[in-house]
C-alpha positions in Angstrom: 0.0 0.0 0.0 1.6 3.4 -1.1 1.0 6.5 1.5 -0.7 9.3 0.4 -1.9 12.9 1.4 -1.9 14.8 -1.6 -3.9 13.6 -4.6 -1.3 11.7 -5.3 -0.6 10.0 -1.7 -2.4 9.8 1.0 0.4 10.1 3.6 3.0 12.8 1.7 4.8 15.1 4.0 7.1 18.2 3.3 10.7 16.9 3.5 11.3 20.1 5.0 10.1 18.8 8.5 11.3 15.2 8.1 14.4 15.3 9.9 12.6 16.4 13.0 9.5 14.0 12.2 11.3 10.9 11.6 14.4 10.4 13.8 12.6 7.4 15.3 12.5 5.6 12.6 15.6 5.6 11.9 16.4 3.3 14.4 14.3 1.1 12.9 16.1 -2.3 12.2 15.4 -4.3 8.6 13.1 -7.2 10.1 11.0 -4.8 11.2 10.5 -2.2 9.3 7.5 -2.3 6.8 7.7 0.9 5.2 10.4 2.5 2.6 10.6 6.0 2.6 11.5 7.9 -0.8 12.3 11.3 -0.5 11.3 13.3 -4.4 10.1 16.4 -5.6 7.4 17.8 -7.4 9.0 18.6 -10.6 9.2 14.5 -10.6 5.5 12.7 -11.3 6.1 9.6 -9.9 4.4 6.3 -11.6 1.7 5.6 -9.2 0.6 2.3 -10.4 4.3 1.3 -10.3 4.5 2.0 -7.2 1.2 0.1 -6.2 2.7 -2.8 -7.6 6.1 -2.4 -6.0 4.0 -2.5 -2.7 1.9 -5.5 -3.7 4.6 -7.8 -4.9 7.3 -6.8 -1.6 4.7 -6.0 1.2 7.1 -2.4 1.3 4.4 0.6 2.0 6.2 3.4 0.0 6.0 6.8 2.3 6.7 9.5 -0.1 8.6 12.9 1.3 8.1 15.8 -1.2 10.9 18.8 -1.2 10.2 21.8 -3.7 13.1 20.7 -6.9 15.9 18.9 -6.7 18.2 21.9 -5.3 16.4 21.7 -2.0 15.9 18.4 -2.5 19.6 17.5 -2.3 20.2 21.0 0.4 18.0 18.1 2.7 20.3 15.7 2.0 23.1 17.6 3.3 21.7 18.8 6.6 20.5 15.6 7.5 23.8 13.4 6.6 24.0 12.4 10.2 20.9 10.9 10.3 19.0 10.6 7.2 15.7 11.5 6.6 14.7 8.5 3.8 16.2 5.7 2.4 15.8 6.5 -1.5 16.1 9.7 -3.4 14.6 10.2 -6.8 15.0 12.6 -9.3 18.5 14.1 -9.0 19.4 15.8 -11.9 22.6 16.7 -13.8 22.7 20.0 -12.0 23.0 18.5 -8.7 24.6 15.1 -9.4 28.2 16.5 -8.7 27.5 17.4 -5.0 25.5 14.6 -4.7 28.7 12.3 -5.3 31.4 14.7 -4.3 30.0 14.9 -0.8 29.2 10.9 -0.6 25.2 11.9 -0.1 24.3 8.2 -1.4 26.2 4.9 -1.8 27.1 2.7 -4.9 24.1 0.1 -5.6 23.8 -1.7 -8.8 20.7 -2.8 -9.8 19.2 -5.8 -11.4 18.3 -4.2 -14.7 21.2 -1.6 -15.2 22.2 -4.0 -18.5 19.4 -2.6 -20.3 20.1 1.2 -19.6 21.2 3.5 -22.6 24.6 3.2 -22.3 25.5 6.9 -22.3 23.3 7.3 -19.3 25.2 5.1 -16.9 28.4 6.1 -14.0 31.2 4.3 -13.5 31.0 4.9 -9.8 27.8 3.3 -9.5 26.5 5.8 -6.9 23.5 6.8 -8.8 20.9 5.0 -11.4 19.8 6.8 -14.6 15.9 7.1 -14.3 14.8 9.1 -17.3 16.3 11.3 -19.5 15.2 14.8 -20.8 16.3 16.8 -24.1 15.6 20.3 -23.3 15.3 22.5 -26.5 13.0 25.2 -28.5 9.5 24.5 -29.8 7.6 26.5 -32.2 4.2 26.8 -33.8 3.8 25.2 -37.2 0.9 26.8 -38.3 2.1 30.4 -37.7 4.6 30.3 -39.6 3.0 29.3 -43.2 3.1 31.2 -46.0 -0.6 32.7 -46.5 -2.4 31.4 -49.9 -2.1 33.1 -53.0 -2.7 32.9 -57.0 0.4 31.9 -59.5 -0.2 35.2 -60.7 0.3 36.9 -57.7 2.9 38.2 -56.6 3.9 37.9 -53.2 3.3 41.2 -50.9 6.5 41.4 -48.7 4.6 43.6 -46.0 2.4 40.4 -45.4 4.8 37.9 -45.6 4.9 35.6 -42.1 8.0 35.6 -40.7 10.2 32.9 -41.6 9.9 29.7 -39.5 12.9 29.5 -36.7 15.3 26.6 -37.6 18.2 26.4 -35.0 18.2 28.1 -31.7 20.4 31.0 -32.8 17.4 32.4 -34.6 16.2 33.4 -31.1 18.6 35.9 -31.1 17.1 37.8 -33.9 15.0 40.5 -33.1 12.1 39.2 -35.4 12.2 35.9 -33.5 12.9 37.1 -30.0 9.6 39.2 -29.7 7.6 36.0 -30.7 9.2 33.9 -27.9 8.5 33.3 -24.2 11.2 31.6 -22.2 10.5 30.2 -18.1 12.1 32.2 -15.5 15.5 30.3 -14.7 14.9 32.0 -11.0 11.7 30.0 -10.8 11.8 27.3 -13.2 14.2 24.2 -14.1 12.9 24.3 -17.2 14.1 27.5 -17.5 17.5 26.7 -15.9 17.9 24.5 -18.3 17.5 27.0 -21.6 19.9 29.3 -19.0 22.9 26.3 -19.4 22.0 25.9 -23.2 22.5 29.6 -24.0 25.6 30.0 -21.3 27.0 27.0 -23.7 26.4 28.7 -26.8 27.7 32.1 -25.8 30.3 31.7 -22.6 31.5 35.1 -21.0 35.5 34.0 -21.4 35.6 33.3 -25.2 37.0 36.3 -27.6 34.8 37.0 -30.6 32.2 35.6 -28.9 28.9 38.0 -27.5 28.7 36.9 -24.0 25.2 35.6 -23.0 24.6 38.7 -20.2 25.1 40.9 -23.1 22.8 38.7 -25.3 20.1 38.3 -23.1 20.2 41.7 -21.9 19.5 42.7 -25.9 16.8 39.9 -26.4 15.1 41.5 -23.6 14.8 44.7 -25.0 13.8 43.6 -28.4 10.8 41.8 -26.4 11.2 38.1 -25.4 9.2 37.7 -22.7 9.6 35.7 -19.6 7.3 33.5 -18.1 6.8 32.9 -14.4 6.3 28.9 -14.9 6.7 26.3 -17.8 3.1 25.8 -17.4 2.7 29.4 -17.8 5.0 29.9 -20.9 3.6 26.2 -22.0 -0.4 26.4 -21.7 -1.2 29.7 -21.4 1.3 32.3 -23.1 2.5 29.8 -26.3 -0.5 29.7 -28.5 0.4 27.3 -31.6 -2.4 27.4 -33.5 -3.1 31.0 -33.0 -2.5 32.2 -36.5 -0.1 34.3 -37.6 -2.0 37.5 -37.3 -2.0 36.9 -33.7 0.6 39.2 -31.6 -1.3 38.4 -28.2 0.8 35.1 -27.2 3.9 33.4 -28.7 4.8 31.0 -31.0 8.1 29.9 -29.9 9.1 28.7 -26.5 11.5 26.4 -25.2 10.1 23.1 -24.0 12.0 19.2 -24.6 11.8 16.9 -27.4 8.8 15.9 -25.4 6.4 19.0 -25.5 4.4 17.6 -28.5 3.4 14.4 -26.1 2.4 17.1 -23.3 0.5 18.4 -25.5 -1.7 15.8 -26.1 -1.4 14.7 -22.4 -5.0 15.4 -21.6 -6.8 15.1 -24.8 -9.4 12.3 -24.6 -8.4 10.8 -28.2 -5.2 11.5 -29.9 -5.2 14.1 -32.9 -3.8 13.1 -36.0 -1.2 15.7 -35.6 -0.1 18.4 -33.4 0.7 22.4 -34.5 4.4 22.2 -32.7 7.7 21.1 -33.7 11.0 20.7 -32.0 13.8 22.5 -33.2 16.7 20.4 -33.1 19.6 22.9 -32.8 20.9 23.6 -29.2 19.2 21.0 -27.0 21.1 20.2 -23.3 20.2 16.9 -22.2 19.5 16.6 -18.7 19.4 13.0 -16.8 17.1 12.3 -13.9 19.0 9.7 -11.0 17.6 7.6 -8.5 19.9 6.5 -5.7 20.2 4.8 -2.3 20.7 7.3 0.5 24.1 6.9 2.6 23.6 5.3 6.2 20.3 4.2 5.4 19.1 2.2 7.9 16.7 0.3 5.5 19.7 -0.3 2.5 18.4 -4.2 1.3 14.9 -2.4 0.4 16.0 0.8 -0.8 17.8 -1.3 -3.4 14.9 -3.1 -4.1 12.7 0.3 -4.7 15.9 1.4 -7.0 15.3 -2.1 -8.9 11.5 -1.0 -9.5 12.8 2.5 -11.3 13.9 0.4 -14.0 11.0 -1.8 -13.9 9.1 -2.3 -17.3 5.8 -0.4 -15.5 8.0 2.6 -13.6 9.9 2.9 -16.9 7.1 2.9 -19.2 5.3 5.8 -17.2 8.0 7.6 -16.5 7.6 10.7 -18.8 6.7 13.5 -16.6 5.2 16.4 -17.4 8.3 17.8 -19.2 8.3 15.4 -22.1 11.1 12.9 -20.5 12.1 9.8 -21.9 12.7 6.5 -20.3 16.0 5.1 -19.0 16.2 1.9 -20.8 16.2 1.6 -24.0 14.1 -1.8 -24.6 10.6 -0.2 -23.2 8.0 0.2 -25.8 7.2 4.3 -25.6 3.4 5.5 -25.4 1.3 5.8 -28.2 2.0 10.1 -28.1 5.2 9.3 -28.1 5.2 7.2 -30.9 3.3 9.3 -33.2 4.6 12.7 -31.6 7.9 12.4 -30.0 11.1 13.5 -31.2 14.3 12.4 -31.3 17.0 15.0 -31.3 20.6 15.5 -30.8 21.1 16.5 -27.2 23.9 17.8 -25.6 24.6 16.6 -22.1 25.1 18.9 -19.2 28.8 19.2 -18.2 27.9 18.0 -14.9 32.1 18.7 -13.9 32.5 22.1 -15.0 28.5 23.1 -14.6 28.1 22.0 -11.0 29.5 24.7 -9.1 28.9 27.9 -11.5 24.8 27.7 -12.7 23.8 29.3 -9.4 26.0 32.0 -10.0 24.6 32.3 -13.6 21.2 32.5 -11.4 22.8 35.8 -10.1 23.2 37.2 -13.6 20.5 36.7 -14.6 18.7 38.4 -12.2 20.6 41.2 -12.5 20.4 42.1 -15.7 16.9 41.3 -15.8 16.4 43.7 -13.0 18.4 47.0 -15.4 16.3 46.3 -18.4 12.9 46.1 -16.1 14.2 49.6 -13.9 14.9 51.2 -18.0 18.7 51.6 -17.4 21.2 51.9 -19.9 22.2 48.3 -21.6 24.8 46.2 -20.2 28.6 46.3 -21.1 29.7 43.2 -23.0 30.8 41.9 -19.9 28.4 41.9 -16.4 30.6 42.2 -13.1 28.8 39.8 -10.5 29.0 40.4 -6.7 28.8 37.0 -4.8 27.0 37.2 -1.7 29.5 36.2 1.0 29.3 32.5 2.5 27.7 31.8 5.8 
């Protein structure tokens, strides 16, 4: 039986207050203990049927701890080393795998399936399992972009020409295109972390001949690219596909995953026989979602068996969350929007060695120069000066 408390379980408390909830438990020894506790976060939609089985077939009640993303997530993990606050964590993602590692937050577990991982997914050390895997990249409308009808006779009037459709993701970073687009916030959205790594890739501060991103972004904001608060925000309510292009309301490009045309579809009672969005592949940053068992767990023979149900046919086959993920191995059959609306792209992964310690401090930068263009100022140099806060 899996405990809940939101919709989704019936006994789900804030990891925030597990470390004072829980120290009990801890002392729990394996023969008795009858409950696992996996500590995720929202950003991760867990499988629930997989987990129902998991809990049918072992006996294990799964008690589910939620944290906000997997920054505080893992910032848990680290005040609570002494005496840990779950036995499993889930959904770890490139950003935060090096400190996860580096500071020894789990231990190395192999499970049974690992053979039939993507290749390219899996660590030598063994501390953590690849769970799903996400190729972050920009979408646009196909429909707003068409060239309007006309006789062969006719010739074409350049003042009502659409603009031309966006190929590769430098073609944000034309004024035409910017002012169609709508990006997440990075300061409140991974998504839009993500997008904040691809561009940082693209257009590095210490490179000569090369427009540094601050500069870049502080120009794309001016010419009108528009930031959302939330994906679903950007997603569902500000990028309008099928708009037309007459429309200059809402956007039609935004950056979503190779997976956006699946989410689109997500709640539609039948499947369309096509969807008004397509994936541009230029740019994309693959990000990898790990699963791991926590270090000094109490509990460690079931948290590897929970691990072992990640790459369970059912986990793995419901695994794409609300991002447009895809699945770990690479023997599971996709779902039906995936196979008729899924894209495979060439994805970039995340420097996990060099990224690890400098994307908050891109966080920083991003703020800041979002903050002149907002208060009117003059634009940026080429180069932004950055004042660290100082460490506690």
């Amino acid at each position: 039986m899996i405990s809940r408390l939101t919709p989704l379980f019936r006994i789900t408390l804030l990891a925030v207050v597990a470390a004072a909830t829980l120290t009990a438990a801890c002392s729990t020894s394996d023969s008795e203990a009858q409950t696992i506790r996996l500590l995720t976060h929202k950003d991760f939609e867990l499988p629930e049927a997989a987990l129902q089985e998991f809990t049918e077939s072992t006996g294990i009640e799964v008690l589910v701890f939620l944290e906000e993303d997997p920054t505080s997530m893992v910032e848990l993990l680290e005040r609570s080393k002494e005496n840990p606050v779950a036995d499993v964590v889930l959904g770890i993602d490139s950003l935060e795998r090096r400190r996860v590692t580096e500071q020894k937050l789990v231990e190395p577990y192999r499970p049974i399936a690992i053979d039939r991982v993507d290749p390219s997914l899996l660590l030598q050390d063994e501390m953590l399992t690849p769970v799903s895997q996400l190729a972050a990249c920009l979408n646009r409308s196909k429909s707003r972009y068409q060239l309007p009808e006309r006789r062969l006779d006719q010739l074409p009037d350049q003042n009502d020409a659409p603009l031309r459709a966006p190929t590769k993701i430098s073609d944000l970073f034309d004024p035409k295109h910017a002012k169609t687009a709508v990006i997440p916030d990075p300061l409140l959205s991974r998504l839009g972390i993500y997008f904040l790594v691809a561009l940082e890739r693209l257009h590095p501060e210490d490179v000569d001949g090369v427009t540094p991103w601050p500069k870049l972004l502080d120009e794309m904001l001016r010419w009108g690219l528009e930031i959302a608060p939330s994906w679903e925000e950007a997603w569902f309510s500000r990028f309008q596909p099928s708009a037309g292009p007459e429309n200059t309301d809402t956007r039609s490009l935004t950056w979503g995953s190779s997976g956006m045309p699946t989410v689109s579809v997500r709640f539609v009672p039948e499947l369309p026989d096509e969807v008004d969005v397509e994936v541009i592949d230029s740019g994309c940053v693959k990000v990898v979602n790990y699963a791991g068992v926590i270090k000094d767990t109490p509990n460690r023979r079931d948290a590897g068996r929970l691990v072992d149900s990640f790459l369970e046919p059912l986990f793995q086959y419901n695994v794409p969350d609300r991002y447009g993920s895809r699945p770990a191995r690479t023997d599971i059959v996709r779902t039906e929007a995936w196979r008729r609306f899924g894209v495979n792209v060439t994805a970039i992964p995340i420097d996990e060695w060099r990224i690890g310690p400098l994307w908050q401090q891109w966080l920083l930068t991003w703020r800041q120069v979002a903050q002149i263009v907002a208060t009117g100022e003059d634009p940026l140099p080429p180069v932004v000066q950055v004042t660290l806060p100082p460490k506690n």
